[in-house]
C-alpha positions in Angstrom: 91.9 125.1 84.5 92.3 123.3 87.7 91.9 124.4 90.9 91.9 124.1 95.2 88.5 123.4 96.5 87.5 122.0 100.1 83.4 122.6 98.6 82.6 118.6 98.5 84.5 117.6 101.7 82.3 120.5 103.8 79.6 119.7 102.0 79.7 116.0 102.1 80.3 116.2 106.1 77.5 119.1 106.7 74.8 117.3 104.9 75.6 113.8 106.4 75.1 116.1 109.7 72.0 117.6 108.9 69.9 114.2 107.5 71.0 112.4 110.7 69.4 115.3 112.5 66.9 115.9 110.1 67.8 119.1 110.2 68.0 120.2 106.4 63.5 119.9 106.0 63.9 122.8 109.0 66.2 124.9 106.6 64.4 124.5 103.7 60.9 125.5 105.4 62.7 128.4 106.8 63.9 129.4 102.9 60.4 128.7 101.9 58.6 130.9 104.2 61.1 134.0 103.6 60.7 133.5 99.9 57.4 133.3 99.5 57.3 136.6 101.7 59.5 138.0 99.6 57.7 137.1 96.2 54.5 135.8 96.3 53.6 131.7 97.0 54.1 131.5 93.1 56.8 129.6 91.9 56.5 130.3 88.3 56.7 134.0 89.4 59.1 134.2 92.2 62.4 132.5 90.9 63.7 132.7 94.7 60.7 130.1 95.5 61.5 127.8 92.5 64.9 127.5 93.3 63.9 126.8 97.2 61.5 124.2 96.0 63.6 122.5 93.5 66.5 122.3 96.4 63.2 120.5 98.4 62.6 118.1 96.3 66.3 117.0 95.9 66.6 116.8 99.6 63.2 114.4 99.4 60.8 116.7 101.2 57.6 115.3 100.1 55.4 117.7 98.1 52.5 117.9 100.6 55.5 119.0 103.1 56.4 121.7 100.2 52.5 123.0 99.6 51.9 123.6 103.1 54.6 125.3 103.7 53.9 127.8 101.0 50.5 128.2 102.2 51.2 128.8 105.6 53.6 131.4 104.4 51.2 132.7 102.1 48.6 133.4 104.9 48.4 136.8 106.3 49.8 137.1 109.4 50.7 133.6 109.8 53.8 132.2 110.6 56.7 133.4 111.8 59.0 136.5 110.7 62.7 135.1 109.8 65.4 137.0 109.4 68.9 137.1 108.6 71.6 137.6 110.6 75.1 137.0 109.9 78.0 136.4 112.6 81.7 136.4 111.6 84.6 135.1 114.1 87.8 133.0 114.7 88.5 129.3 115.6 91.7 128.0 116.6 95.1 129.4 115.2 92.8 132.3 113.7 90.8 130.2 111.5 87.9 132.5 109.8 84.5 131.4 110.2 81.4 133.4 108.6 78.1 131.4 109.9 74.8 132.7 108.1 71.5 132.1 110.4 67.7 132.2 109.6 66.0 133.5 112.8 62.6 134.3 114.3 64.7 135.0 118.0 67.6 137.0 117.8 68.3 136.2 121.6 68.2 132.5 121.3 70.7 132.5 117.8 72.8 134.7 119.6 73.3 132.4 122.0 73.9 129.6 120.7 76.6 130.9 117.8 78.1 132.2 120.9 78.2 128.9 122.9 79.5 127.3 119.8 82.6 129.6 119.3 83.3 129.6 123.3 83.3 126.3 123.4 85.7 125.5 120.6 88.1 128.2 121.8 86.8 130.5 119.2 85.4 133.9 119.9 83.1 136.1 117.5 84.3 139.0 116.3 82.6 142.4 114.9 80.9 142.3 111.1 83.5 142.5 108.5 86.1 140.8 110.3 86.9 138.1 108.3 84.2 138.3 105.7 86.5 140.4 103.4 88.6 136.6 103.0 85.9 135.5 100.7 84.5 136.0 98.2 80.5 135.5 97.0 80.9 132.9 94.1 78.2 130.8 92.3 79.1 126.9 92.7 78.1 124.1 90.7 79.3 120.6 91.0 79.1 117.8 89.0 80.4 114.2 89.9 82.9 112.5 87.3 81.0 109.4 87.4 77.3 110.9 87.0 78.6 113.3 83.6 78.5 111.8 80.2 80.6 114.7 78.6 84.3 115.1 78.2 86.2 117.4 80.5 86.9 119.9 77.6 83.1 120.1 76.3 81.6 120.3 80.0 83.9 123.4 80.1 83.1 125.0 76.9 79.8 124.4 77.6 79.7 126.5 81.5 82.3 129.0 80.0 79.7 129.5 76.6 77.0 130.2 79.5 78.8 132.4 81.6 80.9 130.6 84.0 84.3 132.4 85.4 86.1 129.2 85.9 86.1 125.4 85.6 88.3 123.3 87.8 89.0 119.6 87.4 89.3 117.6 90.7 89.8 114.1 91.6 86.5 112.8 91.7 84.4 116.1 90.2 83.9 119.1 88.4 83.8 122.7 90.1 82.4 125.6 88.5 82.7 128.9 89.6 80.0 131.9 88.4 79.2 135.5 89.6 76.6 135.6 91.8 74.6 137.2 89.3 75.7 134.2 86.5 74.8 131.6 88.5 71.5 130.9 87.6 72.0 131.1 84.0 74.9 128.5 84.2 73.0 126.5 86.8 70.1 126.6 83.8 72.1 125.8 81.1 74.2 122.6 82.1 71.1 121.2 83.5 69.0 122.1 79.9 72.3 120.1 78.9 71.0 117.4 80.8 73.6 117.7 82.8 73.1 115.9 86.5 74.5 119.1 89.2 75.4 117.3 92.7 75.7 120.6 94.3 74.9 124.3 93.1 74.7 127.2 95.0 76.2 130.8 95.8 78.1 130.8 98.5 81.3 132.2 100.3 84.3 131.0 99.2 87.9 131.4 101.0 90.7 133.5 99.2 93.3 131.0 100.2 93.0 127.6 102.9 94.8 127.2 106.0 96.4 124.4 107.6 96.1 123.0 111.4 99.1 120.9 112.3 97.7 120.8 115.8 95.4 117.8 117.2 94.0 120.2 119.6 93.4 122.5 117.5 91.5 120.4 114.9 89.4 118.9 118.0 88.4 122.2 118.8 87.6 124.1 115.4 85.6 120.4 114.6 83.2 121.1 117.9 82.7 124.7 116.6 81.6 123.4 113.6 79.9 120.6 115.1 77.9 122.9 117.5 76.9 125.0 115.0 75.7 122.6 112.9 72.9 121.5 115.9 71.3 124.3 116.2 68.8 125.0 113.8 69.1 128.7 112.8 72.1 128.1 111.2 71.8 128.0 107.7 75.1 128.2 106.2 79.1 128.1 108.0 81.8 128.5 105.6 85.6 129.0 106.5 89.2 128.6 105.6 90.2 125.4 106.8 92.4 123.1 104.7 90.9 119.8 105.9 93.3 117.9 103.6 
């Protein structure tokens, strides 16, 4: 079962963005704090937190970074109050963009998914605009190179857990879970001892489309660009076919 998917090119480029910028220890504090709100500063009880602090350590975030960020959290009253707020809107030639922030000032997130959109000849659009493109799928991917099984058996193996789909691309494997499978996939490749470059439910298009236009590239780029400094922004996905 092969199949289309832009996940590693975004991916690649947004995290080469964010460690440049350190940005991606700012994200993960900002999960940490809202999980631990959410469930307690126990990871062995709140599987939200574990999986927040397992993404942590694969990003390198030293563990006395990871502690005191659950404690601060923990402490009653202390820290900020995050919340989520999701924007949906165009780029150039109607390209749809969903960005997902993490935000303790509505005003100042506003304003800067705004700026990003104006500036790349974008404009934001009302919720449920372009959100109904994609759909909520669990990801997993899993480098050629870095897996010791066969094509066949990785499959049977992520279709035996639970998995939708598996896709065969150039240079990895893709595969796609509910969002309520995910974890149990995600769990059962890695009690494999399978090595996961990426895993994570997110938003992916229905179908990709193509800019033919320079200018047009350009702009949707400093969108994504934009977006990517400021960070509240957790999460952009869209439907561009970067190929």
């Amino acid at each position: 079962m092969s199949g289309h998917s832009k996940f590693a090119n975004i991916k690649h480029k947004k995290e080469k963005n964010d460690a440049a910028k350190g940005k991606i220890f700012t994200i993960i504090g900002r999960e940490i704090a809202v999980a631990v709100k959410e469930g307690g500063p126990d990871p062995n009880n709140n599987f939200k937190l574990a999986q927040v602090v397992a993404k942590a350590k694969a990003a390198n975030m030293p563990n006395d970074t990871i502690e005191r960020g659950i404690k601060k959290a923990a402490g009653a009253g202390d820290g900020a109050n995050y919340e989520t707020i999701v924007y949906e809107g165009y780029g150039p030639s109607g390209i749809a963009i969903i960005v997902r922030t993490l935000t303790d000032n509505k005003n100042r997130t506003a304003a800067a998914v705004r700026a990003a959109f104006t500036k790349g000849g974008g404009n934001i659009g009302t919720p449920g605009c372009v959100s109904f493109m994609f759909d909520e799928k669990g990801q997993i991917l899993i480098d050629k190179e870095d897996c010791p099984m066969e094509s066949d058996d990785l499959m049977m193996e992520a279709l035996d857990a639970g998995a939708e789909d598996f896709r065969e691309e150039e240079d990895h494997y893709e595969v796609i879970t509910s969002p309520e499978a995910f974890y149990e996939v995600e769990k059962a490749l890695k009690d494999k001892g399978i090595a996961l470059a990426e895993a994570e439910v997110t938003q992916l298009p229905q179908t990709y489309v193509k800019l033919t236009n320079e200018k047009d590239v350009n702009a949707l780029e400093r969108i994504l660009d934009l977006l990517d400094e400021s960070d509240d922004v957790q999460n952009v996905y869209h439907n561009w076919d970067e190929d």
